[in-house]
C-alpha positions as CSV (number, residue, x, y, z in Angstrom):
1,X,0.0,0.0,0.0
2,X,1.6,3.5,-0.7
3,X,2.0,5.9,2.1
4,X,-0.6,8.4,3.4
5,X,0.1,11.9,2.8
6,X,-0.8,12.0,6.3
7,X,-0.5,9.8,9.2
8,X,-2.5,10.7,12.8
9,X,-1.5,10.0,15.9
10,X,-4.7,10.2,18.6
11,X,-3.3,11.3,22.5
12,X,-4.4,13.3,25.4
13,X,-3.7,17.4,26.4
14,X,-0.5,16.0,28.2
15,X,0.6,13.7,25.2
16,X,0.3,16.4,22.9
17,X,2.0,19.0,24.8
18,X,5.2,16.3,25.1
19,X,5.2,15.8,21.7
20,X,5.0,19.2,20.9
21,X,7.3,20.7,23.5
22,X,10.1,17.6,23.3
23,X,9.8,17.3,19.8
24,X,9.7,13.5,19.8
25,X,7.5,10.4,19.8
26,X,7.7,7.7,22.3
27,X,8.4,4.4,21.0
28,X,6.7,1.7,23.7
29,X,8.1,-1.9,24.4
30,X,6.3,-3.9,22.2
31,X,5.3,-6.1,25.3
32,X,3.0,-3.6,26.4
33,X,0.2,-2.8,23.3
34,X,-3.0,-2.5,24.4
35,X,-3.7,-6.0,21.9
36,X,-2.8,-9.1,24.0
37,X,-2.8,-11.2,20.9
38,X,0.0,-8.6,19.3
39,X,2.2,-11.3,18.6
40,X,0.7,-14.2,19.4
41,X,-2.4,-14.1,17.0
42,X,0.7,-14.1,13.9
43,X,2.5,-16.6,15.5
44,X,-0.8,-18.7,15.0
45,X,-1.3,-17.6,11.5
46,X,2.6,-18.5,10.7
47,X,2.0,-22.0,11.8
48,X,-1.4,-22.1,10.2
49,X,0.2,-21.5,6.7
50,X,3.9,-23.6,7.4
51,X,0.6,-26.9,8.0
52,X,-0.4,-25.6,4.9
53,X,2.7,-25.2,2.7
54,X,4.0,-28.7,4.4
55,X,7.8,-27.8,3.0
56,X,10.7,-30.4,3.4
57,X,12.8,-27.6,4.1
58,X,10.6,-25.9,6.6
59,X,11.9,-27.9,10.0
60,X,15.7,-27.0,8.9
61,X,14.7,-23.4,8.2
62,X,13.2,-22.9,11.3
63,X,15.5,-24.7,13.3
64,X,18.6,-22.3,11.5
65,X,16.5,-19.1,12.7
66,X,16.2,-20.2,16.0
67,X,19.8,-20.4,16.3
68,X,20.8,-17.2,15.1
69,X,17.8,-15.6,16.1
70,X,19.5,-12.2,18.4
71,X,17.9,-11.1,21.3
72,X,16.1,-7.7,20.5
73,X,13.4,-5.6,21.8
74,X,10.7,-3.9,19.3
75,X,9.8,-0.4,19.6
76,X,6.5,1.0,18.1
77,X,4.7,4.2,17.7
78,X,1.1,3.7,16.1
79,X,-0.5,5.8,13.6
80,X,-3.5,6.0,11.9
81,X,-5.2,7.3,8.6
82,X,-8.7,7.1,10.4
83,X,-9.3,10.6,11.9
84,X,-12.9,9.9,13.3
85,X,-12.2,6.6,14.6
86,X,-14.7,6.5,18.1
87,X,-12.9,3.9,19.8
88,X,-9.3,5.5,19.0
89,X,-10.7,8.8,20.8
90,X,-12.2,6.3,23.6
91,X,-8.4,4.5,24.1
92,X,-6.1,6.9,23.4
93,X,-7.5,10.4,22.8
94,X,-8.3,10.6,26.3
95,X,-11.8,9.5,26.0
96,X,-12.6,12.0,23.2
97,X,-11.6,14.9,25.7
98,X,-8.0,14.7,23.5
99,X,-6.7,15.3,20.2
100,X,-5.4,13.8,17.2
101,X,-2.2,15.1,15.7
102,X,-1.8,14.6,12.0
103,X,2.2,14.4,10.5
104,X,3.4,14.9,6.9
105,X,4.7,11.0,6.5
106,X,7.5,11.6,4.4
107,X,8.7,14.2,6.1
108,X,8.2,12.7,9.3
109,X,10.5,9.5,8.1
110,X,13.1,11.4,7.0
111,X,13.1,13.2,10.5
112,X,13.5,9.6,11.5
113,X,16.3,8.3,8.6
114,X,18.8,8.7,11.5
115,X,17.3,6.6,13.9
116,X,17.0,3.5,11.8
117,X,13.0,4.0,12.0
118,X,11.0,2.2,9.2
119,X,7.0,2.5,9.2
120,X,4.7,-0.4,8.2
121,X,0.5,-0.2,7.3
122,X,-1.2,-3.6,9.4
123,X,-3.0,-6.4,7.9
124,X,-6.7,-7.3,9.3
125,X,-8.4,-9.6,6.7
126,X,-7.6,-13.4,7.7
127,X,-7.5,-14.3,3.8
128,X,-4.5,-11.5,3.1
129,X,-2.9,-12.6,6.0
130,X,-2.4,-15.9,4.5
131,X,-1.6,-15.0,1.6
132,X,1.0,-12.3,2.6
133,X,2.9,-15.0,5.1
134,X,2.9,-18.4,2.1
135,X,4.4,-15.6,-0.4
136,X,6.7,-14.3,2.2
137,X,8.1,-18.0,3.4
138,X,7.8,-19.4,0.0
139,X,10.5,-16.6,-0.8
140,X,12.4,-17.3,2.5
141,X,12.4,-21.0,1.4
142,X,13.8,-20.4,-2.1
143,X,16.8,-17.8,-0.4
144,X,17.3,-20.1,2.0
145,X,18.1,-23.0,-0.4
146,X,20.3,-20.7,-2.1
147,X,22.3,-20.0,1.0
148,X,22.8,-23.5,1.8
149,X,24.2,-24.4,-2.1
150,X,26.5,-21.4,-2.2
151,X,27.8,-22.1,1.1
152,X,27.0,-19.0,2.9
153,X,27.9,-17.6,6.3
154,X,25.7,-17.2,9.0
155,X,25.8,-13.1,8.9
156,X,23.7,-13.9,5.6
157,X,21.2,-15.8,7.3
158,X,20.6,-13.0,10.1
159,X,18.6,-11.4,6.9
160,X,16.0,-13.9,6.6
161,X,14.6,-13.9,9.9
162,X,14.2,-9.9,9.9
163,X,12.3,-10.2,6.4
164,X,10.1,-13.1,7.6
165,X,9.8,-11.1,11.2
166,X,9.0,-7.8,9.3
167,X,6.0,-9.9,7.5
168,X,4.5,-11.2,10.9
169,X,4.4,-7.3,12.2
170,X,2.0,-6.5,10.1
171,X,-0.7,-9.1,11.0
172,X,-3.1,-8.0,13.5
173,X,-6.6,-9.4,14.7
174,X,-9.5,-8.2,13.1
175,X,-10.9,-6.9,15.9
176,X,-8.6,-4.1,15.4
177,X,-9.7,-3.5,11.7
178,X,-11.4,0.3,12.6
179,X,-7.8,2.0,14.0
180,X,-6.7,1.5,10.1
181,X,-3.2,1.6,11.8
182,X,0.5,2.4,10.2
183,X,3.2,1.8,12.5
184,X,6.8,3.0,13.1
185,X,9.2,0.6,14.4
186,X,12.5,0.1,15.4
187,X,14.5,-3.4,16.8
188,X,17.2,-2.5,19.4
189,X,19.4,-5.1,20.6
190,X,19.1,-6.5,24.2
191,X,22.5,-5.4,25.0
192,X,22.9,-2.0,22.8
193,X,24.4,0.1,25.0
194,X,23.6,3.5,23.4
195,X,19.8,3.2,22.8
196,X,18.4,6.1,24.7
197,X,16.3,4.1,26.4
198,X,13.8,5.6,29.2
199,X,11.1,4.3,31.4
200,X,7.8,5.1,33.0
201,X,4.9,4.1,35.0
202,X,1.9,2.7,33.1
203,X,-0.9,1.2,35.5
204,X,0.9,-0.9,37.4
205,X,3.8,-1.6,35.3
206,X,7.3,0.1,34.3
207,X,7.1,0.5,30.5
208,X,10.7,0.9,28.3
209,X,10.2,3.5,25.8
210,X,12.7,5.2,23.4
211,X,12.1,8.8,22.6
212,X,12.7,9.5,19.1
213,X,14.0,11.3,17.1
214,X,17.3,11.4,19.1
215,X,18.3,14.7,17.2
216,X,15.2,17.0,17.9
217,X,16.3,20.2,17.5
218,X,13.2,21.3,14.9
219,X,10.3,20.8,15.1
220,X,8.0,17.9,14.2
221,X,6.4,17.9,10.7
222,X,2.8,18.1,11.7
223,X,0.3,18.9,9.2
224,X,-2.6,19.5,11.5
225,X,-4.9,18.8,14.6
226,X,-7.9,18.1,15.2
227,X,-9.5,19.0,19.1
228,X,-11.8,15.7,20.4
229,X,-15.7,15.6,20.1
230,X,-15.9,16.1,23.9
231,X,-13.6,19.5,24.4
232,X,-15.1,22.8,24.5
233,X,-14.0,24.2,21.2
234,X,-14.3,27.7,21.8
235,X,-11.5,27.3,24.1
236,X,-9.7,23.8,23.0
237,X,-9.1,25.6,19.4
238,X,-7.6,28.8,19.7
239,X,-5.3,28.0,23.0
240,X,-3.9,25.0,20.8
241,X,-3.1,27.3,18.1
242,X,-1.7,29.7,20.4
243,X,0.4,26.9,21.6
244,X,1.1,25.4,18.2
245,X,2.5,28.8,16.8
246,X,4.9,29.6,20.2
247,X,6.7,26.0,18.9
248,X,7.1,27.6,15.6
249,X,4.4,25.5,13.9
250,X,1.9,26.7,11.4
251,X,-0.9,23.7,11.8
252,X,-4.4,24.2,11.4
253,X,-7.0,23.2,14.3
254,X,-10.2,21.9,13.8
255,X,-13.2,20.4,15.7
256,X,-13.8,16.5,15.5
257,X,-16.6,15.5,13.1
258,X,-17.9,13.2,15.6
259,X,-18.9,16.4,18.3
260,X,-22.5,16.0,17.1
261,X,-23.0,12.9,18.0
262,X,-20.6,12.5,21.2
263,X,-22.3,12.5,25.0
């Protein structure tokens, strides 16, 4: 799918103000979406299709990944092209009392170039799942067989477990379908010593995050924001461009299409 010109990212007064101020997004530990099938619902899939496929090569390609599989930690800021998504506003955009901050994607990734981001759009339907997972392994099973003929080191394995591993992160449960979600990503290492790694509460956990860009000395490219369907908009719009333009952005604000019909 091509990129969005646009890509939204739904948070609360304080979230935007962070973003804003700090000039970065936080990146959470994977561990911790809000989706407790996140990675297990692909892992289900994967096996559903390998059943399927019933390669002779598939037991010696996964035991060769597990081998040189590196301990790593993914980092993930989700996006969305749905700007009136109700239950977005009810998880994230602090219960439609929030907002919804819209970034110019290309210039957003190149803000990110540096920091070895790469951005993704999610899978929902079952049947493209499939499909997307027996083309990706059929293609890891036909690399893979050319590895083993020429003889290849194990550096040029590493590869096909981060292709096949990009493939799963797009595949998300259905349920989700409505949040329409891209997502930025970035693997770390376990043991990477210079990943500006920080942590916070969240309920009654300590989350990892990263803060990203790690070079945020202009600001981010946002394109504009939109105030929730709960907020008083006489007042929500014109202190948020007030407080847009002292951070030397020139973003339009607008009122939620969904204030209508909100109680």
């Amino acid at each position: 799918m091509p990129l969005p010109d646009t890509i939204w990212h739904y948070t609360n007064a304080a979230g935007l103000h962070g973003i804003i101020t700090n000039k970065q997004l936080h990146f959470g530990d994977a561990r911790f979406m809000n989706d407790r099938t996140e990675r297990t619902y692909a892992d289900t899939m994967l096996r559903e299709v390998q059943a399927i496929l019933d390669h002779p090569a598939l037991p010696d390609l996964q035991v060769t990944l597990d081998a040189l599989r590196l301990p790593d930690r993914l980092y993930v800021c989700c996006l969305s092209t749905n700007t009136e998504s109700i239950s977005q506003w009810q998880r994230y955009g602090g219960d439609g009392a929030g907002y919804c901050i819209g970034f110019r994607t290309h210039d957003l990734l190149a803000v990110m170039e540096e920091d070895y981001v790469s951005i993704t759009d999610m899978l929902y339907d079952p049947a493209a799942q499939r499909e997307h997972l027996r083309d990706a392994l059929n293609a890891t099973l036909r690399e893979f067989a050319q590895l083993r003929e020429a003889n290849k080191n194990y550096l040029h394995y590493l590869m096909l477990d981060v292709d096949l591993d990009s493939v799963i992160l797009r595949l998300k449960h259905p349920a989700f379908h409505d949040e329409q979600e891209w997502r930025l990503y970035r693997r770390t290492p376990n043991d990477e010593e210079d990943t500006p790694l920080t942590c916070a509460p969240r309920g009654s956990y300590i989350k990892p995050y990263l803060a990203l860009p790690t070079n945020h000395n202009q600001p981010l490219p946002i394109a504009a924001v939109i105030a929730g369907p709960r907020l008083d908009h006489d007042i929500a719009i014109p202190a948020t461009q007030t407080f847009l333009a002292t951070n030397q952005i020139m973003a339009p604000v607008t009122a939620s299409n969904l204030t209508t019909i909100w109680r």
